[in-house]
N, C-alpha and C positions, 0 to 999 in steps of 0.2 A: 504493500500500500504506500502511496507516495504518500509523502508527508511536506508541512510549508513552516518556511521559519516564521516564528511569530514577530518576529522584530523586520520583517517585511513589511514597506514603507503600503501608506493605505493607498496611493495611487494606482500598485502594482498588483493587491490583490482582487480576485475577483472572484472568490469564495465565500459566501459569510457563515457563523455558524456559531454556536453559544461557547467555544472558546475564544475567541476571539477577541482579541484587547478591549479594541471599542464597543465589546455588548459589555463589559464590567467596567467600562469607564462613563458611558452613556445611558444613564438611569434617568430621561428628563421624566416617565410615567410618575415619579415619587419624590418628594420632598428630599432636601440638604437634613432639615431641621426638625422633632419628632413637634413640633407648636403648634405645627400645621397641618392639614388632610392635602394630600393631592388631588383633592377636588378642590380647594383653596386656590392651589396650587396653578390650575389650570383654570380658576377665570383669574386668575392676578395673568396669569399670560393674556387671557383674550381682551382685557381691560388694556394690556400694553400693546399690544396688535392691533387695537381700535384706536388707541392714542397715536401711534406711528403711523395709520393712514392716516387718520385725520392732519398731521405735520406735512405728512409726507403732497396729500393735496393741495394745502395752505401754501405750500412751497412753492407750486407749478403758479399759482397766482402771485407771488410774489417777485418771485428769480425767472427771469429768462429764462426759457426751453434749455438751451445747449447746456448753461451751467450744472445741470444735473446728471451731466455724465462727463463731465471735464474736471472740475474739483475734486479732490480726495475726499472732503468736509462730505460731500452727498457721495461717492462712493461707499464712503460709512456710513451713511440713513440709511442706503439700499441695502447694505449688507446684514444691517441690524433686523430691518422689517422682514424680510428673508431668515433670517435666522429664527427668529423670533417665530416668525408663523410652522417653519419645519418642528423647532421645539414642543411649539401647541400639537402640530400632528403626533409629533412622536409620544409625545404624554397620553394621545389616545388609541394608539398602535404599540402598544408595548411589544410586542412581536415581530414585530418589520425589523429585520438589525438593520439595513442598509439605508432606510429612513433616519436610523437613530445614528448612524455613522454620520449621514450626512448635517444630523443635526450639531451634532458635537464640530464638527470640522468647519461648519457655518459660524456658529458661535466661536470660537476659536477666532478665528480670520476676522469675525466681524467687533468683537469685544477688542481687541487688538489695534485693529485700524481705528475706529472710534478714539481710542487713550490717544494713539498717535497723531490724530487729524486733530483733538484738543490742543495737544502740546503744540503742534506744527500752526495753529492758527494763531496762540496765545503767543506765540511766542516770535513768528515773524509777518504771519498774513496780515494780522490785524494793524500791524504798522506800518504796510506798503500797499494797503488795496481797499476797499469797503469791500466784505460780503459776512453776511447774516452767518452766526453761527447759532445752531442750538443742539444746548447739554441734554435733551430729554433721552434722544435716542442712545446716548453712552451710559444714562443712570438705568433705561431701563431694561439692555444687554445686560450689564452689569449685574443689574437684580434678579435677572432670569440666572444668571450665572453663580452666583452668590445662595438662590434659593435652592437649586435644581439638583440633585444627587449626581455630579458629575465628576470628572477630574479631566485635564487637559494635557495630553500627551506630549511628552518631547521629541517623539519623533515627528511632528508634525511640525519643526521646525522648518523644515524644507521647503513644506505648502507656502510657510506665510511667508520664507524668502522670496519663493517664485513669485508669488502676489506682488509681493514691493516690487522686483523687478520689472514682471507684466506691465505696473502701472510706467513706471518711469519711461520703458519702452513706447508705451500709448502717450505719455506725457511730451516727450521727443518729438513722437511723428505727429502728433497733431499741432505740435509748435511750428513745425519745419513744413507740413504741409499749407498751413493756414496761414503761414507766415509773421504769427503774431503769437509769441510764451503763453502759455495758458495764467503760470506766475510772471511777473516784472522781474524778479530777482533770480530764475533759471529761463536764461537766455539760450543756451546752450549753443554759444557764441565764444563764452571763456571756461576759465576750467576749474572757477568755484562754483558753474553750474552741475558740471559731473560730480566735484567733491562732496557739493550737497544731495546729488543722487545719491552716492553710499553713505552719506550720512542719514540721509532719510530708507535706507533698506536695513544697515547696521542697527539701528533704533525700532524699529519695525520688530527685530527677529529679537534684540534685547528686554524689549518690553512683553514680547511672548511669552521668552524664557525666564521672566518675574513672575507672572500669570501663572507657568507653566507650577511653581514652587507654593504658590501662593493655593493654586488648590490642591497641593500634597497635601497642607495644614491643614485645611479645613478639614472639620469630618466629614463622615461619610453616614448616610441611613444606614444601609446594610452591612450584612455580617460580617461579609469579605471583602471588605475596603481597604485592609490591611495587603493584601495580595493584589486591589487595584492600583495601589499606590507604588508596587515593584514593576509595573507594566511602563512608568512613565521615562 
């Protein structure tokens, strides 16, 4: 009987089955915390899922069309509402592993990018451009991540490097096609514009791997959490 390594990156598999990393690391059906019922659980999602379209609409009236797929800041809305709503499905699919896989790998990537598009706004957008940020969609990733019996794998480092990189790639070609930087300050005409490409992918995979430790800590509902925590 062939056999598969477990520490085979999630891209490459396409098996799933109840050993499997991510069905013991992707419990969103049940609560973090015994305070609460997973039927709690699951309208605090669908309260947050109705909050993020309602943002997410408000948005298309407020911001130009294009900007919602050029900035990172709405890269991470998208990412969150998508996360969020796989979350709610898998809370009610407890059985789907590949649902629940991709719930975990959403949240991941999108609780991630949200930290980073805060930091990345606060830190130089808001002093070289106007555009609207808002914190809803990162507190309420955060909270689904925070409530949800989960942990977030380090091998899935690799995902969210690609990610960073994808975007810079899209970030480039839409500058160089359109003829105009998406940011004022990545021209990518000199070469603190690449410097700040890997500084902005460096920070990306840094802040995962904070994420990544941060929910070894937390507990866990079930019994074998102890044994979900050696998968990471």
């Amino acid at each position: 009987m062939q056999t598969r390594d477990m520490n085979e990156p999630f891209l490459q598999r396409q098996h799933k089955h109840e050993h499997d990393p991510y069905a013991h690391a992707a419990h969103f059906e049940r609560p973090r915390f015994e305070s609460y019922s997973d039927t709690t659980l699951q309208v605090l999602r669908l309260i947050m899922v109705l909050l993020i379209v309602a943002i997410y609409v408000a948005s298309f009236f407020m911001q130009p069309f294009y900007v919602h797929y050029v900035y990172i800041t709405y890269w991470a809305m998208h990412l969150s509402l998508i996360s969020l709503i796989l979350s709610f499905a898998s809370g009610q699919d407890k059985h789907n592993l590949v649902m629940r896989e991709w719930s975990l790998v959403t949240t991941e990537i999108a609780l991630t990018l949200t930290i980073v598009a805060a930091i990345f706004y606060w830190a130089i957008v808001r002093d070289e451009m106007y555009q609207n940020y808002d914190w809803r969609p990162l507190l309420m990733v955060f909270f689904n991540f925070l409530l949800s019996d989960i942990n977030f794998l380090k091998r899935d480092i690799g995902m969210i490097i690609l990610f960073g990189v994808g975007y810079v790639v899209f970030n480039f070609l839409v500058s160089k096609l359109s003829g105009v930087p998406i940011y004022p300050f990545i021209t990518w005409y000199n070469v603190k514009s690449f410097v700040s490409a890997i500084v902005f992918i460096l920070v990306l995979g840094g802040i995962y791997m904070v994420l990544v430790f941060l929910s070894a800590m937390l507990p866990r509902l079930e019994r074998g959490y102890e044994a979900d925590r050696l998968n990471i």
